[in-house]
C-alpha positions in Angstrom: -0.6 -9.4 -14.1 2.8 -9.5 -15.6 3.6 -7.0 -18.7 5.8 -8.5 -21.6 9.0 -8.3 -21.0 9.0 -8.2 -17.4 10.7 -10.8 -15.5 10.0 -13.1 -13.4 7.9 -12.2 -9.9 10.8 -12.4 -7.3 8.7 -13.7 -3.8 9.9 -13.6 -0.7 8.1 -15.9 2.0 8.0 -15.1 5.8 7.0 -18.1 7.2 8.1 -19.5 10.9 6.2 -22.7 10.6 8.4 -25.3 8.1 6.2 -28.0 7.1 4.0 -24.6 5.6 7.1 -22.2 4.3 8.3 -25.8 2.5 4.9 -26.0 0.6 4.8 -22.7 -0.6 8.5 -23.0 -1.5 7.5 -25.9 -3.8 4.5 -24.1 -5.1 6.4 -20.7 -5.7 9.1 -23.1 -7.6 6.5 -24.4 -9.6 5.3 -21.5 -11.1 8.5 -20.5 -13.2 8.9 -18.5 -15.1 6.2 -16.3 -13.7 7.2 -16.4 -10.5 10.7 -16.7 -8.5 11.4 -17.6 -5.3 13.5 -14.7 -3.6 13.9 -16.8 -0.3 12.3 -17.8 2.8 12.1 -16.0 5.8 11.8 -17.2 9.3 12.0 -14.1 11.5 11.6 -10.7 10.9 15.3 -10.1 11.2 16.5 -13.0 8.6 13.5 -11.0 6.3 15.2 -7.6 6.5 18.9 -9.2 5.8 17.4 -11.4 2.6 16.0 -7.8 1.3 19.2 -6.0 2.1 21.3 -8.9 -0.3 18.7 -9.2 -2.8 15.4 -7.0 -3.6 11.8 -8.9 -4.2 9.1 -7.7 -5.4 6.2 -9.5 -3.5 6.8 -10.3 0.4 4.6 -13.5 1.0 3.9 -12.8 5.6 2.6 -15.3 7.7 0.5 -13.1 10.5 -0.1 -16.3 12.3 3.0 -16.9 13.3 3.4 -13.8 15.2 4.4 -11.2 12.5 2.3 -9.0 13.3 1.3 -5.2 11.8 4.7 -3.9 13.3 6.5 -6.2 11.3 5.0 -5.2 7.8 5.7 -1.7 8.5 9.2 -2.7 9.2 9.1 -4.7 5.6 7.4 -1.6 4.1 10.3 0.9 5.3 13.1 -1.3 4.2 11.8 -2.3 0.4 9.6 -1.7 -2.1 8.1 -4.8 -2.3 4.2 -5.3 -2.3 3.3 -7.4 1.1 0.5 -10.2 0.5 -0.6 -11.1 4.0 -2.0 -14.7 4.6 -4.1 -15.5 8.1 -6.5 -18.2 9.2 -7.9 -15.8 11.4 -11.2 -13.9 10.9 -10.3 -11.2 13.4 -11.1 -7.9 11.5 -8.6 -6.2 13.3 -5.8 -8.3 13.1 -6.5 -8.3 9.0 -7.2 -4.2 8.5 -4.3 -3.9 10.5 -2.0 -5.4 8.6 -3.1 -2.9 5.6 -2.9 0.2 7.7 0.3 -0.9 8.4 1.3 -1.0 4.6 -0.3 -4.7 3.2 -1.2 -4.8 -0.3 -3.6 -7.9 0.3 -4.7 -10.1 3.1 -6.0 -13.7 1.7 -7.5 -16.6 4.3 -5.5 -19.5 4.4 -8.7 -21.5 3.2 -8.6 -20.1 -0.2 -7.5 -22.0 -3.2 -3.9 -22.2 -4.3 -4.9 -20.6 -7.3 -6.4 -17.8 -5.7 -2.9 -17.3 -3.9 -1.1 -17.2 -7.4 -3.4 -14.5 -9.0 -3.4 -12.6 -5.7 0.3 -12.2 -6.2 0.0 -11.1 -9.6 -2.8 -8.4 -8.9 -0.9 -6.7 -6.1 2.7 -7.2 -8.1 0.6 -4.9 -11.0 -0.7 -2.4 -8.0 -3.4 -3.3 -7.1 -5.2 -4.6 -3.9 -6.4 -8.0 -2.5 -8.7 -6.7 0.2 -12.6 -7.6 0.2 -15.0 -4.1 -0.1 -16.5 -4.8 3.6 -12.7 -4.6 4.8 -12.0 -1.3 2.5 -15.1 0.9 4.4 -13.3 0.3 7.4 -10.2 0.8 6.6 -11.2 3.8 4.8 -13.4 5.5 8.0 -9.9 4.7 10.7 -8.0 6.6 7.8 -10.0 9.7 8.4 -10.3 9.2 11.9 -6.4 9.5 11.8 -6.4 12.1 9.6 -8.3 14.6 11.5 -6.8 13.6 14.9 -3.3 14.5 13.2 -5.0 17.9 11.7 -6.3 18.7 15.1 -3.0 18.3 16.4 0.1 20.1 14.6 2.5 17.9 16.6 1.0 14.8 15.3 1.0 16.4 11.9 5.4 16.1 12.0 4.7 12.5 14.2 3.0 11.1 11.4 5.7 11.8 9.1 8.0 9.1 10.7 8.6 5.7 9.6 7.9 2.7 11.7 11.4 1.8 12.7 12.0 5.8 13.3 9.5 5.5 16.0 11.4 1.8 17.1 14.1 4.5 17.6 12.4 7.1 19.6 10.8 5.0 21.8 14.3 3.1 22.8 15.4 7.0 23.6 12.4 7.5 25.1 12.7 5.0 27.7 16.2 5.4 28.8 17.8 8.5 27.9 21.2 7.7 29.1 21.7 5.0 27.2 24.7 5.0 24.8 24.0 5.0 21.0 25.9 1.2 20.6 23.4 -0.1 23.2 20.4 1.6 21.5 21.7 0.0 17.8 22.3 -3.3 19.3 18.7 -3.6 20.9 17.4 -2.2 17.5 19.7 -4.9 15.8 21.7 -2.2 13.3 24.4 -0.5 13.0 25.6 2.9 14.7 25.7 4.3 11.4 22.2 3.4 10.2 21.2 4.5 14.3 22.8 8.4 13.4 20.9 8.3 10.0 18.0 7.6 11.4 18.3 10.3 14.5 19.3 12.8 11.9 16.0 12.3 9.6 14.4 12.3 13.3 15.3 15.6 14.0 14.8 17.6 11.1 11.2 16.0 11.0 10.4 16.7 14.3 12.6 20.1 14.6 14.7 18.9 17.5 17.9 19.7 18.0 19.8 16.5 20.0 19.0 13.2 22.0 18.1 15.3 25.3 15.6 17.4 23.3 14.2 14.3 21.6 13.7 12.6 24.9 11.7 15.1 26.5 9.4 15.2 22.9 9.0 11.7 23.1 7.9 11.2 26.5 5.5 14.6 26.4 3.9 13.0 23.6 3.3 9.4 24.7 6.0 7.8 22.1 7.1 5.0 23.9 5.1 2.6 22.2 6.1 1.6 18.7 
């Protein structure tokens, strides 16, 4: 819940369908000044430019429409935002993995529009939408990945890189000749951004250049993001 003298909730929606992004445009709209509507999103491209022009503080993610776990991740790296994930699906993995990928709260399509308001609110303040069956399991596959990294020094330093650092590897990882403006154009950023990225790469994984990091990658199975 909002604190006095906070501002309004700024929420951006990620929504490819537009009959459903218009509803919840109208319905985030109604809700000043508690809430603000930071934009709507219909690609996870068009989400990461909105964020880079203006920050939000609750990202609002379809997962029907194909934005799946990658995508939050890829939300999570570039902002601060909290992610509320919405799905009419009651696939158990396609819900926890949207929270082991960074989600705040995961809410079924068939809940009230209330609901949806206050779950906003709860995960603006910190906290988390997730129901206690989904919070065992999420809790067991974190220490199932937490001793496979501890048994493993090498996944210890893997572990350590972000979502879209690992988008980077893997493009190295399957074609090692490939020039950097290639690699930043199928990555859709900049050459700058790609040498930032390599250089945090490096020094988390103690590699030296592109060659080294190729050989890394494809020794330990990395060319899956």
């Amino acid at each position: 819940m909002q604190t006095e003298g906070d501002g309004a909730i700024r929420v951006l929606l990620v929504n490819d369908l537009p009959i459903v992004a218009w509803g919840l445009e109208r319905l985030i709209e109604s809700q000043q000044p508690r809430l603000e509507l930071a934009g709507t999103a219909t690609s996870q491209d068009e989400a990461l430019r909105l964020l880079g022009a203006a920050p939000a503080d609750v990202i609002v993610v379809d997962l029907d429409g194909g934005y799946g776990a990658h995508g939050i991740a890829d939300l999570r790296d570039a902002s601060r935002a909290k992610v509320l994930a919405l799905t009419a699906s009651p696939d158990v993995r396609l819900r926890d993995s949207a929270v082991l990928a960074g989600a705040s709260g995961i809410l079924g399509k068939i809940e009230p529009v209330a609901v949806l308001l206050k779950a906003i609110e709860k995960i603006h303040a910190g906290e988390l939408w997730i129901d206690r069956a989904a919070t065992g399991r999420i809790f067991v596959e974190l220490a199932r990945r937490k001793a496979a990294e501890n048994a493993d020094p090498e996944q210890c330093k893997i572990a350590l890189l972000t979502r879209r650092e690992r988008r980077v590897v893997a493009e190295i990882a399957r074609d090692a000749s490939a020039i950097g403006r290639d690699i930043a154009q199928r990555l859709h950023i900049s050459e700058h951004t790609l040498r930032n990225h390599l250089t945090s790469i490096y020094a988390k994984l103690g590699l030296g250049n592109r060659l080294e990091l190729y050989a890394y990658a494809n020794r330990h199975g990395m060319l899956e993001t």
